[in-house]
N, C-alpha and C positions, 0 to 999 in steps of 0.2 A: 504494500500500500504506500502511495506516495504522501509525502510530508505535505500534509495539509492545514489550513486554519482551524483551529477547533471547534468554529460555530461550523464550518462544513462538514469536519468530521462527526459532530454532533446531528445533523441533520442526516447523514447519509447511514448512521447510525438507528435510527428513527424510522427512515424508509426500509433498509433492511429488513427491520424489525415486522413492520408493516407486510412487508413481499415475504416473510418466512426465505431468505438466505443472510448469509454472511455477509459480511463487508469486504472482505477479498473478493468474492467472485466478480463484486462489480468493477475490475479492473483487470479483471482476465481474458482471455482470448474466447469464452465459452458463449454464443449466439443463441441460447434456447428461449424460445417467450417467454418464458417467467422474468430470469434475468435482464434478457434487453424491455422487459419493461420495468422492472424495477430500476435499471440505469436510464432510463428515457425521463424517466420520472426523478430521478435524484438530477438530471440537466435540467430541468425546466424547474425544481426547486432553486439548487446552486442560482441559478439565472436570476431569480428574484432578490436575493442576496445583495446589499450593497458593501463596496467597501469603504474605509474611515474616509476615505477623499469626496465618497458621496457619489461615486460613478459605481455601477452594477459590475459584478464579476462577468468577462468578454465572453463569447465562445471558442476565441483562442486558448485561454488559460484551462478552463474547463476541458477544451480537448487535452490539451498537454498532459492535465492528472489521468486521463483516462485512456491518452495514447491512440487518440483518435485524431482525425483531422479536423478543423474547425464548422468544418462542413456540412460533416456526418452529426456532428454536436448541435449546429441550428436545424436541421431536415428531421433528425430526433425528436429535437424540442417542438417542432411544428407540426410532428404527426400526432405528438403527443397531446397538445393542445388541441387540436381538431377532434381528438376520440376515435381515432384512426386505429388504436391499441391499446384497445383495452387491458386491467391487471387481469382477467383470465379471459378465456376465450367462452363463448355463452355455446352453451349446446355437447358440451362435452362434458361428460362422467368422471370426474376422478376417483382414482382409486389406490 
């Protein structure tokens, strides 16, 4: 996990919590739905986030902890806001 601020880590803490995984995973190489929406959703938190100078945390910096490109970090945030990905998929059984 990268060195992060502690109200991030505390927040992405919170979401984990929320999605039933850890806080490593969301930094991992691992693509399954659960996770990329638990991370979709820890960007679009982080994003509301200001920092002390009073400007929002970028989507540059946010890709960096996450080792994504800045791109993939706004296209995240924008599916995620649309409800484009939902936290589970509806019509499925789990077991």
């Amino acid at each position: 996990m990268p060195v992060l601020p502690h109200r991030v880590r505390f927040l992405l803490e919170r979401i984990c919590a929320l999605h039933g995984i850890p806080p490593e995973v969301l930094f991992g190489r691992r693509r399954t739905a659960p996770i990329m929406a638990a991370r979709r959703h820890a960007w679009v938190e982080i994003g509301k986030l200001v920092k002390p100078d009073g400007r929002p945390i970028s989507s540059v910096q946010i890709g960096r902890w996450f080792g994504v490109d800045h791109t993939t970090v706004l296209y995240g945030m924008r599916q995620q806001r649309n409800g484009r990905y939902p936290f589970t998929r509806p019509g499925r059984a789990r077991r």
